[in-house]
N, C-alpha and C positions, 0 to 999 in steps of 0.2 A: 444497443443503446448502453451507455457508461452507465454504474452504479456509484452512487453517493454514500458515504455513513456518517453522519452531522456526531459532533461527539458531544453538542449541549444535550440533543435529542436522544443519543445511543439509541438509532435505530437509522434506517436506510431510509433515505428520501432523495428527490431530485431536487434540481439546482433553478435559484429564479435567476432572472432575465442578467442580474450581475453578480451569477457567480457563489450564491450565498446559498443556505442551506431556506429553503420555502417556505417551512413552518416560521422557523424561528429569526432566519435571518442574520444568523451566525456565521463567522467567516471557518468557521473549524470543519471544513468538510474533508474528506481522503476521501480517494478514489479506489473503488472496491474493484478487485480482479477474481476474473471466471476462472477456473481452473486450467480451463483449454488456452487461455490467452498468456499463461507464466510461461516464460523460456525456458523448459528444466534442461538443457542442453548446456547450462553455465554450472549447473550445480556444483557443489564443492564436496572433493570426498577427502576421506585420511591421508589419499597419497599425496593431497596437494601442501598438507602440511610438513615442512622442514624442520624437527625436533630436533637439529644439531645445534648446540650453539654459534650466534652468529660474530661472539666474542672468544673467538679460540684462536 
């Protein structure tokens, strides 16, 4: 099941019937992720960064 974090509430709660947060009814919900569910296969390391400049 998805995790909700309402940010009037600043606390996790689930979603009513359209979408809002249940207690309060606030549209400011994000979608909270399980750690098993990130893609860490994208992650970005040092090498990805290009420190030469791109104006030479």
């Amino acid at each position: 099941m998805k995790q909700w974090w309402c940010a009037e509430c600043q606390e996790q709660v689930e979603l009513s019937k359209h979408g809002r947060c249940e207690i309060c009814e606030s549209e400011a919900v994000d979608l909270l992720y399980e750690e098993d569910e990130l893609n860490l296969s994208v992650a970005i390391t040092p090498a990805d960064f290009n420190t030469a400049s791109s104006c030479a």
